[in-house]
N, C-alpha and C positions, 0 to 999 in steps of 0.2 A: 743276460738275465733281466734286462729292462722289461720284456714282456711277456715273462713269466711272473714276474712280479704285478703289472698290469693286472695279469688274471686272476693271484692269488687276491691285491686290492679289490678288483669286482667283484670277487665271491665272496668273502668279506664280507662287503657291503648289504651286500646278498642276505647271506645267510646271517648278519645281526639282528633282520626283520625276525626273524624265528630262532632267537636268541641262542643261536650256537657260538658256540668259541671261534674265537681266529683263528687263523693256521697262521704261522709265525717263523722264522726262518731262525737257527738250524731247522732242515725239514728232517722229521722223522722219518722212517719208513712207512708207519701210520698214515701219517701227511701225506705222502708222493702216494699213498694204495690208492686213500681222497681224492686227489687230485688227477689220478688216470683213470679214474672212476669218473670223475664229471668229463674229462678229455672225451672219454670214449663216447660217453650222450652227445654231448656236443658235438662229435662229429660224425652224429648218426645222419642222412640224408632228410628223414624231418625237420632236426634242428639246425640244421645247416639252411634250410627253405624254407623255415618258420613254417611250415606247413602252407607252400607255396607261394607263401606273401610278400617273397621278395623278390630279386632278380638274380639269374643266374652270377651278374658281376657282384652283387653283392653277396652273394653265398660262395662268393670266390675268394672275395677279400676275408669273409670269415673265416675258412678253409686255411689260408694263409695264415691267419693271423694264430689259427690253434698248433696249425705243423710248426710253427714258429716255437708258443709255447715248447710244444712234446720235446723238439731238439735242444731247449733252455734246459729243461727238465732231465731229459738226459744224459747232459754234461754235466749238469748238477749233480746226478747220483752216482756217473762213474766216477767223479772228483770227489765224492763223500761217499763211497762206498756202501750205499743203496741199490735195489734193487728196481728198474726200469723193464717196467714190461710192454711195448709199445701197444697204443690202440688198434683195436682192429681194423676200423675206419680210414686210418691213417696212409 
């Protein structure tokens, strides 16, 4: 859960700039729809290569780091009895 948590911290952080609420844990189903919502951008092959400004190893370590989230997230919603729809990306 540590890096699910990570992500939901980043986005957060994120989105306080444009004064949206926190997503906060118990996750909703609301919450987890959000959160497979930005998974799936994020792991569009754009945003995965910043629109090719990075390196394939580092769009690997990101790659990792989101499949990592998705499988947090989905433990999370079989154990809480939510619904996990995985990304297409993924």
């Amino acid at each position: 859960m540590r890096t699910l948590q990570k992500f939901i911290d980043d986005n957060n952080r994120w989105m306080a700039i444009f004064g949206k609420p926190a997503k906060t844990f118990p996750l909703t189903q609301s919450t987890v729809d959000d959160i497979l919502q930005s998974l799936d951008s994020a792991l569009s092959p754009e945003s995965l290569y910043c629109d090719g400004e990075i390196s394939t190893a580092e769009a690997n370590r990101k790659y990792r780091f989101y499949a990592t989230v998705c499988r947090e997230l989905e433990a999370y919603c079989a154990k809480n009895g939510l619904t996990y729809v995985e990304p297409m990306e993924l």
